[in-house]
C-alpha positions as CSV (number, residue, x, y, z in Angstrom):
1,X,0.0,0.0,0.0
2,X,1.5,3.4,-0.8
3,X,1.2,6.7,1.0
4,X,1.3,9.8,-0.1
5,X,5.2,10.5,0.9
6,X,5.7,7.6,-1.8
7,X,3.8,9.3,-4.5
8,X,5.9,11.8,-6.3
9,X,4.7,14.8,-7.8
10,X,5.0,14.5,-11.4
11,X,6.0,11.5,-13.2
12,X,8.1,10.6,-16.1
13,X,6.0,8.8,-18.9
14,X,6.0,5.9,-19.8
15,X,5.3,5.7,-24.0
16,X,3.7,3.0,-26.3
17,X,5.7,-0.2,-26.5
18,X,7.1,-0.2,-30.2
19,X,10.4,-1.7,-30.3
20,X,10.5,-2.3,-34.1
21,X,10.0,1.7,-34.5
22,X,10.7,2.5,-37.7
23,X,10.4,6.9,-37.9
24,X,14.0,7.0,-36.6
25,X,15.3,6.5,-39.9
26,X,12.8,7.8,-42.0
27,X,13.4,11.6,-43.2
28,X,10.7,14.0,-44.1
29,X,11.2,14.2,-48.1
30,X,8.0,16.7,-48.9
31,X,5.8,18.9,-46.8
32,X,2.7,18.1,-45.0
33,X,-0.6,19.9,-45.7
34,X,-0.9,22.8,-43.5
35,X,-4.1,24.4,-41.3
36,X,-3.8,27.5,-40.0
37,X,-5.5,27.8,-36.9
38,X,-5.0,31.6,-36.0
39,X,-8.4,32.7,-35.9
40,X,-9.6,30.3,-33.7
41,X,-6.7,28.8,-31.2
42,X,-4.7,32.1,-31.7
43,X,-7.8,34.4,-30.9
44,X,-9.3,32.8,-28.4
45,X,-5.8,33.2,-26.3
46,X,-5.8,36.8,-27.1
47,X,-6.4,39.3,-24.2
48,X,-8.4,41.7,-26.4
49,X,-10.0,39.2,-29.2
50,X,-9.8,40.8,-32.7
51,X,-12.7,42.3,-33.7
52,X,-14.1,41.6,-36.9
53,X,-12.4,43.9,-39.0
54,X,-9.0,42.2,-37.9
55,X,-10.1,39.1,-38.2
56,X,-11.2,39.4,-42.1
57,X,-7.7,40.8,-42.5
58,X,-6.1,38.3,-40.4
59,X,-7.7,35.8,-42.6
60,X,-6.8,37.5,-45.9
61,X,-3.3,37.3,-44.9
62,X,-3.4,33.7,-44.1
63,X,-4.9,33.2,-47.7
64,X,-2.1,35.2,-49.0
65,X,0.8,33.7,-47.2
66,X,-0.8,30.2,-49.1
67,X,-2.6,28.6,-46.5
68,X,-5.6,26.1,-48.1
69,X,-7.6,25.1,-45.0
70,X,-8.0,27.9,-42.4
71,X,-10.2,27.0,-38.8
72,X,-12.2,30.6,-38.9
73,X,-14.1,30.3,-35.7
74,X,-16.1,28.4,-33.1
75,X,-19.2,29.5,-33.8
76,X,-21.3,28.0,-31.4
77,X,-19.0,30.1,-28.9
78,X,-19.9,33.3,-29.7
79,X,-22.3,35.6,-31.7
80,X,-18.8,37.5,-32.8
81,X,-17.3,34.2,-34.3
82,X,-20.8,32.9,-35.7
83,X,-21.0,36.1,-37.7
84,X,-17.8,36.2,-38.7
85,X,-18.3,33.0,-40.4
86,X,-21.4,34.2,-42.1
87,X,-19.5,37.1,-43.6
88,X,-16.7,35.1,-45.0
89,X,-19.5,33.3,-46.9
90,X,-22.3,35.5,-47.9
91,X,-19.3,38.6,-49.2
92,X,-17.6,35.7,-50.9
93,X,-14.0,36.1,-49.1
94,X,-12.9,32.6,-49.5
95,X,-10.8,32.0,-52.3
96,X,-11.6,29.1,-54.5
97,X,-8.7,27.0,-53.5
98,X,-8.8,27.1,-49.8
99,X,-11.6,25.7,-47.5
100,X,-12.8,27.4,-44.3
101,X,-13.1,24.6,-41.2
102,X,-15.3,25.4,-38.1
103,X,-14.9,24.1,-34.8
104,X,-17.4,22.4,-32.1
105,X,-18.0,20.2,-29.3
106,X,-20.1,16.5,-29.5
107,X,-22.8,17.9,-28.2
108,X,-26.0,18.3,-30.2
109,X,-26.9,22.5,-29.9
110,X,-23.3,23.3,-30.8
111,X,-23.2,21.3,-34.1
112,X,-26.6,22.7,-35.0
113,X,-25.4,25.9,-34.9
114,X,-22.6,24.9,-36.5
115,X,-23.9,24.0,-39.3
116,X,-25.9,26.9,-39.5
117,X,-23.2,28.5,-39.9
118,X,-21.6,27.3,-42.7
119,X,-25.1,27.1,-44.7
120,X,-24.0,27.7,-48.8
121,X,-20.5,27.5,-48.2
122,X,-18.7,26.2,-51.2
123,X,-16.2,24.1,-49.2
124,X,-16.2,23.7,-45.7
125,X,-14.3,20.9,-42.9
126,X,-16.8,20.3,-39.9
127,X,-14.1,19.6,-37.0
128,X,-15.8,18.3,-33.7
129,X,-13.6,17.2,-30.9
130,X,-14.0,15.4,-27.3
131,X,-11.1,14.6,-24.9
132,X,-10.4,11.2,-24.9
133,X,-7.7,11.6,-21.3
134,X,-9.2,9.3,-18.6
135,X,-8.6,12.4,-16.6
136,X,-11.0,14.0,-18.8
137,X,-13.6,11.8,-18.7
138,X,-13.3,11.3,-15.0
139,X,-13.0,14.9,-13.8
140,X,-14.7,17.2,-17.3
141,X,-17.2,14.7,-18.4
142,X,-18.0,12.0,-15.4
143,X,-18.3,9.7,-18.4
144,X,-17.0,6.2,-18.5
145,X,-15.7,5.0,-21.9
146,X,-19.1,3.6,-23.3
147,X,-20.5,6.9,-22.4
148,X,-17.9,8.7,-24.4
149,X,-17.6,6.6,-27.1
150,X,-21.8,6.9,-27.6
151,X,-21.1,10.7,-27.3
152,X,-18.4,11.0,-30.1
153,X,-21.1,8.6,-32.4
154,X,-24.5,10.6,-31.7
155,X,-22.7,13.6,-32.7
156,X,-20.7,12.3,-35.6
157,X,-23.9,11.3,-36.6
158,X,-25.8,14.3,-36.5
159,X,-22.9,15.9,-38.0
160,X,-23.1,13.6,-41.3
161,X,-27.1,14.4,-40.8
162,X,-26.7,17.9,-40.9
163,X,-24.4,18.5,-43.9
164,X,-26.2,15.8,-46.3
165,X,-27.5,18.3,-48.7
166,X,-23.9,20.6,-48.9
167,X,-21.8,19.7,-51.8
168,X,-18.7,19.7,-50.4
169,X,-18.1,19.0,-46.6
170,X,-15.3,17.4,-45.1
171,X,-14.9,15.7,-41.6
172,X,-12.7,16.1,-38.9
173,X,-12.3,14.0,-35.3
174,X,-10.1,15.3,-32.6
175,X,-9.8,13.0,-29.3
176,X,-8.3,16.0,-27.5
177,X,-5.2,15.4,-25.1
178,X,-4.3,12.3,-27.5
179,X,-1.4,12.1,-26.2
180,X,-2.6,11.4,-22.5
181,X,-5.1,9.0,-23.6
182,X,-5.4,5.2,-23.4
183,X,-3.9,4.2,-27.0
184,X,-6.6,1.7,-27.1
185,X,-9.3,4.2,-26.8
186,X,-8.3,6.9,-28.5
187,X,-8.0,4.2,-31.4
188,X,-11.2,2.9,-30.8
189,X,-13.0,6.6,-30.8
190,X,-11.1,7.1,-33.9
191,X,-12.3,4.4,-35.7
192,X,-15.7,4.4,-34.5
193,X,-15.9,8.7,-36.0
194,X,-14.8,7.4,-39.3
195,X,-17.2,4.5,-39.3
196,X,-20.0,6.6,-38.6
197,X,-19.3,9.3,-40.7
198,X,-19.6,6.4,-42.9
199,X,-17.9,8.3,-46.2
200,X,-14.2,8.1,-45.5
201,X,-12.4,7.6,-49.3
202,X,-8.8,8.1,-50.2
203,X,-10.1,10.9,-52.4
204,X,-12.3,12.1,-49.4
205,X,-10.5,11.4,-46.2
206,X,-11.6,11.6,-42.7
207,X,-9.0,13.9,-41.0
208,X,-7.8,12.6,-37.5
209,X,-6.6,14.9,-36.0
210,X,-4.2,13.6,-32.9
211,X,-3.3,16.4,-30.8
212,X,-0.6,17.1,-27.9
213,X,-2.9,19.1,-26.3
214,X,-0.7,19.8,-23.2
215,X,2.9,18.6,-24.1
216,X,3.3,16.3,-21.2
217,X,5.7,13.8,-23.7
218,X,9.1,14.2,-24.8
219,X,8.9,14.5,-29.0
220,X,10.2,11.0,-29.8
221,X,7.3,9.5,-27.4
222,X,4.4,11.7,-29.5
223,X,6.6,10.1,-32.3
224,X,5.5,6.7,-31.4
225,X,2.4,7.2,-30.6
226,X,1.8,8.2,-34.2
227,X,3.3,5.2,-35.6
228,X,2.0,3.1,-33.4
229,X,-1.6,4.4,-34.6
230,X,-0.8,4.7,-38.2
231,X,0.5,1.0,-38.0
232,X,-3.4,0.1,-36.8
233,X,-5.9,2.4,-38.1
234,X,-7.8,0.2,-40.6
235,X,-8.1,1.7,-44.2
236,X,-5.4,4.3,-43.1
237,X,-5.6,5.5,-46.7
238,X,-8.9,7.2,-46.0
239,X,-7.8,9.2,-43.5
240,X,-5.4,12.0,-43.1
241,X,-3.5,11.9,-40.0
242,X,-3.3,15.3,-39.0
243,X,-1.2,17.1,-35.7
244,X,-2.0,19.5,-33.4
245,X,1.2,20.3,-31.1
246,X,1.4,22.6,-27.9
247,X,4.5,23.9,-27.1
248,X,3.8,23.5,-23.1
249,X,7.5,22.3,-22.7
250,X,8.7,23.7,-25.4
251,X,9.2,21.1,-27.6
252,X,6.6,21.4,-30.4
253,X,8.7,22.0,-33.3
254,X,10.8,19.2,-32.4
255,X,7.5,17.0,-31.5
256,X,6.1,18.0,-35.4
257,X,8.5,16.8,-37.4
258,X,9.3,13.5,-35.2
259,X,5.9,12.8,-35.8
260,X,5.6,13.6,-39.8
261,X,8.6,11.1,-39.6
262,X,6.3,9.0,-38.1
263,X,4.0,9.2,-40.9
264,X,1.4,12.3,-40.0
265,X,0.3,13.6,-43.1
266,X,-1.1,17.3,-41.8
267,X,-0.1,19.8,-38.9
268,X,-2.1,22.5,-37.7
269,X,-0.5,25.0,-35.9
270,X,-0.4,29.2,-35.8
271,X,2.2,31.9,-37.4
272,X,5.0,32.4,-34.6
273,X,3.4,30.1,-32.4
274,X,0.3,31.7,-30.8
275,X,-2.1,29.3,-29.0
276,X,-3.4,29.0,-25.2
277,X,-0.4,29.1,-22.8
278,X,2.7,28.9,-24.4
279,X,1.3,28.7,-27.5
280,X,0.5,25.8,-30.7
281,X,3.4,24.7,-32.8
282,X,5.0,27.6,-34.9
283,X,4.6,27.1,-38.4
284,X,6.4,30.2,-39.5
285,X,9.3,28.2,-38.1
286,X,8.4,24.2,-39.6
287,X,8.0,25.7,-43.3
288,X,11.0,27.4,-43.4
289,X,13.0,24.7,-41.8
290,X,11.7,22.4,-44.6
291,X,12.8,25.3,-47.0
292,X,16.4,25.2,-45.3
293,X,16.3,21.3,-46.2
294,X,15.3,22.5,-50.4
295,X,11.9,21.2,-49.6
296,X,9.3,23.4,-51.0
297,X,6.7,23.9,-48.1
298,X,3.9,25.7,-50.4
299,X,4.0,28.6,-48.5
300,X,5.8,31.8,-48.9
301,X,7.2,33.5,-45.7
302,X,9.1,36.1,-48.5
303,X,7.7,38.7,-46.9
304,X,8.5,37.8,-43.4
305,X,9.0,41.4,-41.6
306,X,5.8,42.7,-43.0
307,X,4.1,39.7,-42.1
308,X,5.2,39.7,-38.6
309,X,4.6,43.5,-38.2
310,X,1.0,42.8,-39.5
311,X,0.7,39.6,-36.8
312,X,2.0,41.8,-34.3
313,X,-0.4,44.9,-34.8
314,X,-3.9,42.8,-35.0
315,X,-2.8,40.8,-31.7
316,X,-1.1,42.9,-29.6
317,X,1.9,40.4,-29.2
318,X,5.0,41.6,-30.4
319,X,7.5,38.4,-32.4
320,X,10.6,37.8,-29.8
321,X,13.5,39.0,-31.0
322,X,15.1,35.5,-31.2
323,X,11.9,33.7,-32.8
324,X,13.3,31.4,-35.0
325,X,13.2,33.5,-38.7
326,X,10.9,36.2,-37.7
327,X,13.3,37.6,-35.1
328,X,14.6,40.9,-35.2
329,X,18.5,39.8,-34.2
330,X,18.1,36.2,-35.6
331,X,20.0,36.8,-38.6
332,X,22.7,39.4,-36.5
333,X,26.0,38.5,-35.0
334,X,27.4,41.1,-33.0
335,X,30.4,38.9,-31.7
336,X,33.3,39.9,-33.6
337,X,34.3,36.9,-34.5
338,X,30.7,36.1,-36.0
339,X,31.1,39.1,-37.8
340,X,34.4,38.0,-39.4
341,X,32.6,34.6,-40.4
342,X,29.7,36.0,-41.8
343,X,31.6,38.7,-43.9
344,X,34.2,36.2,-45.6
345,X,31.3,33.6,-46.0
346,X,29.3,36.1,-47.7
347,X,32.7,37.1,-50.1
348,X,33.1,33.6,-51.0
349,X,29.8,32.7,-51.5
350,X,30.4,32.0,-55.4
351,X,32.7,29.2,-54.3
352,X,30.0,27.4,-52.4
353,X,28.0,25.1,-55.2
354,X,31.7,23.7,-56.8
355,X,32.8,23.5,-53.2
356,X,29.7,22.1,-50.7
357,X,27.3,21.2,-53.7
358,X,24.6,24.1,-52.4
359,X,23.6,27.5,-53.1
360,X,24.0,28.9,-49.9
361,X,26.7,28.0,-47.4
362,X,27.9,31.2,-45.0
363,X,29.1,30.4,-41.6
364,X,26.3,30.9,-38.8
365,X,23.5,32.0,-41.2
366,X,21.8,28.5,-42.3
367,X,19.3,30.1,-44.5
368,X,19.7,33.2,-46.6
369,X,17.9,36.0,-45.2
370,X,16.9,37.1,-48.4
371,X,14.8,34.4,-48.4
372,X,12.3,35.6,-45.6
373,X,12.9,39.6,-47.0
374,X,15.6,40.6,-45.0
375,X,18.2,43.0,-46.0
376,X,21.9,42.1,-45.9
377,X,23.0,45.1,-43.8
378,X,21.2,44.2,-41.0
379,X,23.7,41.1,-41.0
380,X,26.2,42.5,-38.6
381,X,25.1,45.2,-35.8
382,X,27.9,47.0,-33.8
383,X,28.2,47.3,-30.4
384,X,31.6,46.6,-27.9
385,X,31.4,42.6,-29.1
386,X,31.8,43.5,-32.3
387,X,35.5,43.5,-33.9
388,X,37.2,44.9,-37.4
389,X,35.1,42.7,-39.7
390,X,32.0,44.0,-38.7
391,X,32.6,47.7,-39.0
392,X,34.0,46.9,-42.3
393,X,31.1,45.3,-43.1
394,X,28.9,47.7,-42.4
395,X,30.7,50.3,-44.5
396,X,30.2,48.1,-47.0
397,X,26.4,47.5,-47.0
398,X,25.4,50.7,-45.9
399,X,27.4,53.4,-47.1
400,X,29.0,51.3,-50.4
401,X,32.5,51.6,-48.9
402,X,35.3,49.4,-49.4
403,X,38.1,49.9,-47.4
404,X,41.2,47.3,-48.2
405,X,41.6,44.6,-45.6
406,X,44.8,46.0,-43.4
407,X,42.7,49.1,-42.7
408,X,40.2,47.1,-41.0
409,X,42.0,46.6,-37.8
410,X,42.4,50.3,-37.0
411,X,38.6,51.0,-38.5
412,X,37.1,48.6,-36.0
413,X,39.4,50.2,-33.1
414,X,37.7,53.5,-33.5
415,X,34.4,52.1,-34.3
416,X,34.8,50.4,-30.9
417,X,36.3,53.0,-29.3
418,X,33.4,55.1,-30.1
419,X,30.9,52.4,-28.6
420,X,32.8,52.0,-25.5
421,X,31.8,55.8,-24.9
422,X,28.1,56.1,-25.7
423,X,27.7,52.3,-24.3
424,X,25.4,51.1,-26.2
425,X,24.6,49.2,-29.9
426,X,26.2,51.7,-32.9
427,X,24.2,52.4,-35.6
428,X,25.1,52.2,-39.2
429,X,24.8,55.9,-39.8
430,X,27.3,56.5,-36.5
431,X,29.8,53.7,-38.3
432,X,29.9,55.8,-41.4
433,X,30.2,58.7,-38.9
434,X,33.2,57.5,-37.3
435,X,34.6,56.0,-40.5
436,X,34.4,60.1,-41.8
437,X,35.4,61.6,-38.5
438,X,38.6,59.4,-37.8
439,X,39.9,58.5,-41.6
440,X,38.6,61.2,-44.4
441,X,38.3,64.6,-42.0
442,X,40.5,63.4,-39.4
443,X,41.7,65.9,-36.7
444,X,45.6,67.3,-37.5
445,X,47.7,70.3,-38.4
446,X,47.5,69.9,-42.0
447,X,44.6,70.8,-44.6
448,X,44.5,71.1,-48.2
449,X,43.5,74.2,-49.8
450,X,44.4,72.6,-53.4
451,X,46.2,70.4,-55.8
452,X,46.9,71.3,-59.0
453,X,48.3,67.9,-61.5
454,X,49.4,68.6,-64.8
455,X,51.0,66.3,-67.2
456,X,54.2,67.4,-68.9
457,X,53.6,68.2,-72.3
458,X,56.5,65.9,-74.1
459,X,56.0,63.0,-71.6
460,X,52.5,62.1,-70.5
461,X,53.6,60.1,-67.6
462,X,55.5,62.9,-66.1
463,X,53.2,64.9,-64.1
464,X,53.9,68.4,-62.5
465,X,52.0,69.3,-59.1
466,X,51.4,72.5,-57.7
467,X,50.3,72.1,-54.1
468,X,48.9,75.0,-51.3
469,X,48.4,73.5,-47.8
470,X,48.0,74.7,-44.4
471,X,49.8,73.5,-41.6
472,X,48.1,74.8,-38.7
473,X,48.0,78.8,-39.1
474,X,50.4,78.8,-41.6
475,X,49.7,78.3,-45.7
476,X,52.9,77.4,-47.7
477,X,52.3,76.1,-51.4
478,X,55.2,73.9,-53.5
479,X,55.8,72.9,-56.9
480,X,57.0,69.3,-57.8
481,X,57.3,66.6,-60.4
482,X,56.9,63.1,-60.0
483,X,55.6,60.3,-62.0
484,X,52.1,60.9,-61.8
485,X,49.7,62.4,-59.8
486,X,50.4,61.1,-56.1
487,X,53.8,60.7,-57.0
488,X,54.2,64.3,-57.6
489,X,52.2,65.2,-54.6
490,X,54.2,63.5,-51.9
491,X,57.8,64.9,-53.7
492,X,55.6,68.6,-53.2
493,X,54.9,67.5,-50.0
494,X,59.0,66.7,-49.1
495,X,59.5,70.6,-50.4
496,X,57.8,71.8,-47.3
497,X,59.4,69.9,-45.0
498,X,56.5,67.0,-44.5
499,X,58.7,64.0,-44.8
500,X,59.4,60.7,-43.0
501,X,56.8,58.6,-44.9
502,X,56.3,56.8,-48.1
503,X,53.2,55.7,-49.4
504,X,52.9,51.6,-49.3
505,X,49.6,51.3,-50.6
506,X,46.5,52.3,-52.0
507,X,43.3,51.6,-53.2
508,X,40.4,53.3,-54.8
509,X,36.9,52.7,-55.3
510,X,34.2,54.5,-57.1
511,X,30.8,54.8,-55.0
512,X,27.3,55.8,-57.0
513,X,26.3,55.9,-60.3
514,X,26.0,58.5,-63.2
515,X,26.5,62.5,-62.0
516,X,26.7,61.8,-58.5
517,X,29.4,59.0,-58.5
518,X,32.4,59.5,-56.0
519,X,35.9,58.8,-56.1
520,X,37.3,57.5,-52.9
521,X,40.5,56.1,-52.1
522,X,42.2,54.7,-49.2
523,X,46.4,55.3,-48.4
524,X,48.3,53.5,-46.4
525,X,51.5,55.4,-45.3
526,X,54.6,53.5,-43.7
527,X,56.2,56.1,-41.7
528,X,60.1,56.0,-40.4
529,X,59.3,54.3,-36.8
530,X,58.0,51.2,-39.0
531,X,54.3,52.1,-38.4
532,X,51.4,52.3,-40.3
533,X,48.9,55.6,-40.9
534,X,45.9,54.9,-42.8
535,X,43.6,57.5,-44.5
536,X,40.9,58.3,-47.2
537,X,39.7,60.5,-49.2
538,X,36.8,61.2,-51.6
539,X,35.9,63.7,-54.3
540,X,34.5,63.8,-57.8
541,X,38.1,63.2,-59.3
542,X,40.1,60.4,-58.4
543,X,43.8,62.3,-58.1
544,X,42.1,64.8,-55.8
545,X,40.5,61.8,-53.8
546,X,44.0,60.1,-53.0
547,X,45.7,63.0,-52.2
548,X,43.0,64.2,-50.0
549,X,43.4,60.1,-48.5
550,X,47.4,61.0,-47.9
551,X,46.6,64.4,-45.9
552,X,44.1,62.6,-44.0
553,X,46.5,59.6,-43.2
554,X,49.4,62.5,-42.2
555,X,47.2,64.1,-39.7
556,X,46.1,60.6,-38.0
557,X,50.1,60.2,-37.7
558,X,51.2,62.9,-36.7
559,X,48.5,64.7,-34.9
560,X,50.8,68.2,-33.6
561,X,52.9,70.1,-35.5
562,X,54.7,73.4,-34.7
């Protein structure tokens, strides 16, 4: 005899005995059919319900994003959700490809007005539910199993009744909390809905829908379950074995596509996972994984920002910022060595179909982000994590900059610097600000007042320069020849006494298109105590650009002269 000091408080389960399990080995080769339930799940969860302006767009969305069977309402629940149904029917918002589904108890006024409800609609999926838990029965319903099982039969039949004369109704059997159930009986209630409703075909299949109603399981168990079922269904190909997930232990992602392995045919779910509690299974999230595998889920999550933006505004619930895909910093490395990754991935993604045998292959990023409609620059966000690669990359994508690879060191020191003061996440705009600030107008005693290149008249590659310059206070100006532009610059430069340097490299760039195009380039200057000065410039004309790109560079080294 146990006591209560023997009993513990929660258990671990125990799953169906199914040694010869085969969904181990299996993989999921092409997408299950999908049913949004937003409107109903999703709403009812809702502190403020939409009302039904928000609900007609809510639903047009769904449509759009390419859902084909959407569960609109409970409209035994609610004059709101009755209505609502009404409307999508008599103003004709259904598309022609997708098929509205309404929910109710067994119970004999609900699926009356039920089926009111859905009078002249083209195509429609009555879904009725009971729980089929022992705990259910003993503490909800005070039903023994006959009782239930007589419940679930009355009302399938009145359901098959009540929908004789529509031309195209489909059936749907939930034994809620499936997952606690008795196998046995949740079997048996299946099999006696699809006996009653008597017209199960593989061209007209029964949907079973076998929910985790509360995720009590670990995934592999609900795994089981559904091959244990599938295995002994009779005429399995006249049903569609559907799932219905909860994400109570956050595990209904994982759960899903166990079970599809297992050999579930359908999922219902909600966009970014809202539901009672913590929520139904995300389907924003199962798609795209399948579209990260190159299966094609049939729908299109393109358009993911605008979508989530939209979700967010009608509900009241903002997308966390590290959802899976719809996440504002998902796609956003901020550790500098991240950064690094993702910016040398990205340069080298042309190598990636002779080298991996894919499209797409960039270090921490396993899905372009194109693909949901995000923007590349949004890649790599700055903050005191971040290191030389991501301020270079960041020129790059927003401000069309390319500064050569040794300058990155000393960019990403005063893009850090600058974020160690203000102590907080830099902005693009303030990385091109710093990039301005410390490298083309840097501080120093020397400025340019002008250049003047002109190319010898018998030799073209002989250039003479005429330079004016202020070093501090005082303007001086010099004449000099060299073999081109720069060249003659720096000898004009030597004239006034600024020497002890000699340019090593430099790079230029052009940045726009047509009338508005830039020059910039970008000087690196080895000066006598073996150390390097970078600098850039930028102007309409290139020679005027890299000289500019010298004085800057001259004024980061040597920021006081007399």
């Amino acid at each position: 005899m146990h006591t209560n000091q023997d009993i513990k408080k929660y258990m671990n389960p125990v799953g169906v005995d199914l040694p010869d399990r085969t969904w181990p080995t299996r993989r999921i080769e092409q997408s299950p059919a999908w049913c949004s339930v937003d409107l109903r799940d999703g709403n009812q969860a809702l502190p403020n319900p939409l009302d039904p302006e928000q609900k007609l767009e809510y639903f047009q969305l769904l449509c759009e994003v390419g859902f084909k069977e959407i569960e609109v309402a409970f409209p035994s629940a609610s004059r709101d959700d009755f209505e609502f149904t009404r409307r999508l029917i008599e103003e004709r918002h259904v598309p022609e490809d997708v098929r509205i589904m309404v929910l109710t108890q067994c119970r004999a006024g609900q699926i009356d007005r039920t089926i009111e409800a859905i009078q002249d609609a083209p195509r429609a999926i009555v879904h009725a539910y009971c729980a089929a838990s022992r705990l259910h029965r003993e503490q909800v319903y005070g039903m023994s199993t006959d009782e239930v099982l007589h419940m679930v039969t009355d009302a399938v039949e009145r359901i098959r009744d009540g929908v004789a004369g529509m031309p195209d109704v489909r059936f749907e059997f939930s034994p809620e909390e499936f997952t606690d159930a008795e196998p046995d009986f949740a079997l048996e209630l299946c099999v006696a809905a699809v006996e009653t409703w008597g017209r199960a075909t593989s061209a007209t299949p029964v949907i079973l829908n076998l929910p985790a109603s509360v995720e009590r399981r670990p995934p592999n168990q609900y795994a089981d379950q559904i091959e244990w079922f599938c295995r002994r269904f009779p005429n399995r190909a006249n049903v569609t074995i559907s799932l219905h997930p909860h994400n109570d232990q956050g595990m209904a992602v994982a759960a899903a596509e166990l079970a599809q392995m297992a050999g579930a045919d359908r999922v219902e779910g909600a966009l970014f996972g809202h539901g009672e509690r913590t929520g139904n299974v995300d389907i924003v999230t199962l798609a795209m994984n399948l579209q990260a595998r190159g299966i094609e889920s049939g729908l299109d999550f393109s358009r993911l920002p605008e979508i989530a933006a939209t979700v967010e505004r009608l509900t009241g619930i903002p997308v966390h910022c590290r959802q899976p895909y719809s996440g504002e910093y998902v796609f956003t490395a901020f550790s500098g060595s991240h950064q690094d990754a993702i910016r040398k991935g990205m340069q080298c993604l042309d190598d990636a179909p002779e080298k991996f045998g894919v499209g797409w292959k960039v270090p921490y990023l396993h899905i372009d982000p194109a693909d949901v409609g995000r923007r590349y620059q949004s890649l790599i966000r700055i903050n005191t994590q971040s290191g030389k690669g991501g301020a270079a990359w960041v020129l790059e994508q927003g401000h069309g900059l390319k500064p050569p690879r040794r300058m990155h060191l000393a960019i990403g020191a005063a893009v850090q610097a600058f974020s160690d003061e203000v102590g907080r996440e830099v902005t693009a705009d303030e990385v091109g600000d710093v990039f301005e600030s410390s490298f083309i107008q840097p501080p120093g005693p020397y400025a340019l007042i002008g250049y003047w290149p002109r190319p010898d008249d018998a030799d073209p590659t002989q250039v003479h320069g005429e330079v004016r310059l202020r070093i501090n206070d005082r303007e001086v100006e010099a004449r000099a020849d060299g073999n081109g532009p720069l060249s003659a610059f720096v000898q004009a430069l030597r004239k006034v006494g600024i020497d002890g340097f000699r340019v090593e490299d430099y790079h230029e760039q052009a940045v726009g298109n047509g009338s508005a195009a830039q020059a910039v380039a970008y000087v690196t200057l080895r000066l006598e105590n073996g150390e390097e000065a970078f600098g850039a410039g930028r102007d309409t004309n290139i020679d005027q650009a890299a000289v500019r790109a010298v004085v800057a560079a001259l004024n980061r080294a040597v920021p006081d002269v007399e």
